[in-house]
N, C-alpha and C positions, 0 to 999 in steps of 0.2 A: 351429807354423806360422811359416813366414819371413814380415818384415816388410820392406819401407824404413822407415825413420827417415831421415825428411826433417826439417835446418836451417838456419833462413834467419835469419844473420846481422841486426840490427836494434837498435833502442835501447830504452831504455828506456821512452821516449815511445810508442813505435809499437807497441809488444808486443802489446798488448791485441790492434789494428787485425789486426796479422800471427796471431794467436791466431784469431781468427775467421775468418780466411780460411783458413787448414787447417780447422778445423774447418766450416766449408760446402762443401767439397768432400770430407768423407767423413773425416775422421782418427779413426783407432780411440783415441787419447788424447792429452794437449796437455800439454809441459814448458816453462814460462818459467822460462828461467835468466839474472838481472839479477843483475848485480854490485851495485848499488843495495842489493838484497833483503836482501844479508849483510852489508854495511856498516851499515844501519839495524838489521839485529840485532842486531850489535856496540854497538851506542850505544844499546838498549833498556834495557840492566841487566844482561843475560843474564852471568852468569863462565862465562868459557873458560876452561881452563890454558893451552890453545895455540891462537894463531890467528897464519897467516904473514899479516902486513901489508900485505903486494902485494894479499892480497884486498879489504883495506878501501877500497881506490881508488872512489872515485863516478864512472867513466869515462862512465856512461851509455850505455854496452853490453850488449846483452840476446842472448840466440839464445831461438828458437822451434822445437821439434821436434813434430812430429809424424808417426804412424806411419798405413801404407796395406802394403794386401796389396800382394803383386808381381804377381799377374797384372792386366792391364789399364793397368799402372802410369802409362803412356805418356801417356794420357787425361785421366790424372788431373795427371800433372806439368806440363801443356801448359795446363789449368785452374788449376794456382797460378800458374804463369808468368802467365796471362793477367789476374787479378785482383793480381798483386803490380805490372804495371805500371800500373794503375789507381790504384793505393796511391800509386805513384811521381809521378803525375800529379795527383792530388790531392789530398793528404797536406800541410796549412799546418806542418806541424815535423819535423823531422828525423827521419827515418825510417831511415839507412845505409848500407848496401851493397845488402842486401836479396838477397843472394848466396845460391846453396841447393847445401847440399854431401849427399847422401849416403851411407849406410850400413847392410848388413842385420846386423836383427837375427831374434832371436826372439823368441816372443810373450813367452815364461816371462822373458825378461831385463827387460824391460819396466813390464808390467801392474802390479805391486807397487811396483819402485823410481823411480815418481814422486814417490811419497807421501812419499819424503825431505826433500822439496825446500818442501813445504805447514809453515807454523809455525803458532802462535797470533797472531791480529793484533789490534791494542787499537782503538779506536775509541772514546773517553769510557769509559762504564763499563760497555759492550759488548766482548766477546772474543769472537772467530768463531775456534775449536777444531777442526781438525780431527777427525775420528771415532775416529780410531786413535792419537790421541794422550791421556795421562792428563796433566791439569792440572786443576790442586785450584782454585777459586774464589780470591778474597780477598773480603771483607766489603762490600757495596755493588754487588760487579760480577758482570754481566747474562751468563752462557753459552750461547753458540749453538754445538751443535756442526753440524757440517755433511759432507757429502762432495756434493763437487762435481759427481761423474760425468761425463755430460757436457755439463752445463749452465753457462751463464755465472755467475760468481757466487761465487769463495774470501773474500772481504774484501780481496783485496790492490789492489785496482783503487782510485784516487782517487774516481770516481765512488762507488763506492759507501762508501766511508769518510766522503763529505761526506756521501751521504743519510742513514747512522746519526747521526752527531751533528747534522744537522738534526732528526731524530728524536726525537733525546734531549731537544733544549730544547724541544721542545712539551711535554711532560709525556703521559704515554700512557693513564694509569690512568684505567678506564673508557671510552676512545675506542672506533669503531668506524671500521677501517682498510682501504684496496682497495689491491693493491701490482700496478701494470699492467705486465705483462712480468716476472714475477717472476723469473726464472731458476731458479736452485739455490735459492729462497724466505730468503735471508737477509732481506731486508729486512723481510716479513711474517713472520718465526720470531722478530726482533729484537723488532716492535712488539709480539707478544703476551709474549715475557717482561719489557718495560716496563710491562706491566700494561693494555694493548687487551685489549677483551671481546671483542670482534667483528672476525675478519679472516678479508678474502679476497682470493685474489690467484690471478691470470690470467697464463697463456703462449700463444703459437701451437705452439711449439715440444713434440712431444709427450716430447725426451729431458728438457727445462727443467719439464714435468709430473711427468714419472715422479720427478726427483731431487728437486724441491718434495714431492713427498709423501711421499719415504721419509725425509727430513730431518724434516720432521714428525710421522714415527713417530719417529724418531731422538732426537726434542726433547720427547716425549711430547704432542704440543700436535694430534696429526690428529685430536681430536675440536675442538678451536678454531677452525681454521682451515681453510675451504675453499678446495681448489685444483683446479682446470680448465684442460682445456683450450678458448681463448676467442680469438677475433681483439678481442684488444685488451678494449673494455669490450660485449663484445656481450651477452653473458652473465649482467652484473648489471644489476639498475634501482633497487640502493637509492639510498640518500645516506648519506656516509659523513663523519666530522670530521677525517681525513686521508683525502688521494688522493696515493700514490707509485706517481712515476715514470721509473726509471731505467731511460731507453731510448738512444736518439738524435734529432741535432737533427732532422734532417728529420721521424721521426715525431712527435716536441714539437709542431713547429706544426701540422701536421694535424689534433693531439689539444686545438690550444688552445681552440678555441669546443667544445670537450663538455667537456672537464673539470669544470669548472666544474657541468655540470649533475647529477653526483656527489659533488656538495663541499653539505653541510648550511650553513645557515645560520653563517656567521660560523666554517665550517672551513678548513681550510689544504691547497694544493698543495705538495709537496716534486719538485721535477721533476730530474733530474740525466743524465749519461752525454754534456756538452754541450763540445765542443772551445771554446778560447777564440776563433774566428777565428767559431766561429755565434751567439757569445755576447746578440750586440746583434739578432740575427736572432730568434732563439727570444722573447728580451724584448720585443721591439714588438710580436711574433705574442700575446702573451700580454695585455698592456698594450689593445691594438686590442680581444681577449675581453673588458676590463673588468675585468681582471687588477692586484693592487699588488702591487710587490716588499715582502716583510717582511724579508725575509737576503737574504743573498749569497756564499756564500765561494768560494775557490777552491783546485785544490791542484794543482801542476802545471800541465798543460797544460789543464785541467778547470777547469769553472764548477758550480755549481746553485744554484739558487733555492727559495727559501720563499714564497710568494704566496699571498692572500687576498682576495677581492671587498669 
């Protein structure tokens, strides 16, 4: 089957942003290609024999592809036009050109050769593996393999690198864990091989379900973990000694007076996926709940929080 392969020019900053908006209007798969990406691998440890230099530039240039049938195409491309100027209008960081060039392809050229482009990404003493890749352990550190499909959620995203190692310094062994919007379930596949008893974690999203559970068989842990599909926390009524939440700001505060009523006695929120421009927004929203900050880091254009009553 012919495809367009749609690319829209962007930074590194905005990728994500421009990632999801193909992806809500129907994209059969999602390539982020950041010069960033291969430069930080470069400076991981990893030996080359050969790597040309031009590539190690940190320009903070990124393209976003993604692919759509050709019939109807028209409907569809007049719908990322529509939501990229939206982006453009309200986007507090540099976001590019945002320019969309494309190209047909075919399915068979595609479907397989994304997966090039997926590494192993460290996170304290968490590594989120891709499925199709072999990497051997080292002594101490946590393996989460993962395939993405197409749900949010590889490890490469800031947001979700701060929630792991917020993660990691709580200590996990024994905890009982809710991870809200789970996506691709990294962060709930994380917490139980930190040694959480009890975890479960919720999407709206029914592709963010299906790729949560087969990650879960993937990780051997679908009897530990239950996954649903759930608006939000409608679905559970425990109480839990972490509550994560790696969404956005606007649903942050909406979620800040209940959160809370899923967090045990003297347990901890991890909230993340927060631009720095909502930063003091989401924090008063949470603070007003009765909310204390415990952490805070940032990375990038990215904030998240550790909070406790």
């Amino acid at each position: 089957m012919k495809y367009y392969e749609v690319t829209v020019d962007t930074t590194s900053e905005a990728s994500e942003l421009v990632a999801e908006i193909l992806t809500e209007v129907g994209s059969n798969g999602i390539g982020i290609y950041d010069n960033n990406d291969l430069a930080d691998l470069a400076d991981s440890g990893v030996v080359w024999d050969y790597m040309d230099e031009h590539l190690l530039e940190k320009d903070g240039k990124a393209q976003v592809k993604g692919y759509f049938e050709v019939d109807n195409f028209d409907k569809v491309r007049a719908e990322i036009e529509e939501k990229l100027e939206f982006l453009k209008a309200n986007c507090p960081f540099d976001y590019g050109s945002l320019e969309i060039s494309l190209n047909t392809v075919d399915d068979s050229d595609w479907l397989e050769s994304w997966k090039q482009y997926y590494k192993p990404i460290k996170a304290g003493r968490v590594t989120i593996v891709p499925e199709w890749i072999d990497y051997e352990a080292e002594e101490g550190e946590y393996i989460v393999k993962i395939d993405p499909g197409m749900a949010f959620g590889t490890g490469e995203h800031e947001s979700t690198k701060m929630c792991l190692n917020l993660l990691q310094a709580v200590g996990m062994e024994g905890k009982s864990v809710i991870d809200v919007g789970t996506g691709s379930g990294i962060l709930a596949l994380a917490a139980a091989k930190l040694g959480a008893t009890a975890v479960e974690a919720y999407d709206i999203d029914d592709n963010a379900v299906k790729s949560a559970k087969e990650n879960c068989i993937l990780n051997g842990l679908q009897d530990k973990i239950v996954v649903e599909n759930a608006n939000l926390l409608d679905k559970t009524a425990g109480k839990f000694d972490v509550v994560l939440a790696n969404i956005t700001a606007d649903v942050l505060i909406m979620l800040s007076q209940s959160l809370g009523d899923y967090m045990k006695k003297d347990g901890l929120v991890i909230i993340s996926g927060i631009i720095l421009k909502r930063e003091n927004d989401v924090k008063d929203a949470f603070v007003k709940a009765g909310f204390v900050v415990v952490d805070k880091i940032n990375m990038g254009e990215w904030v998240a929080f550790k909070l406790t009553k």
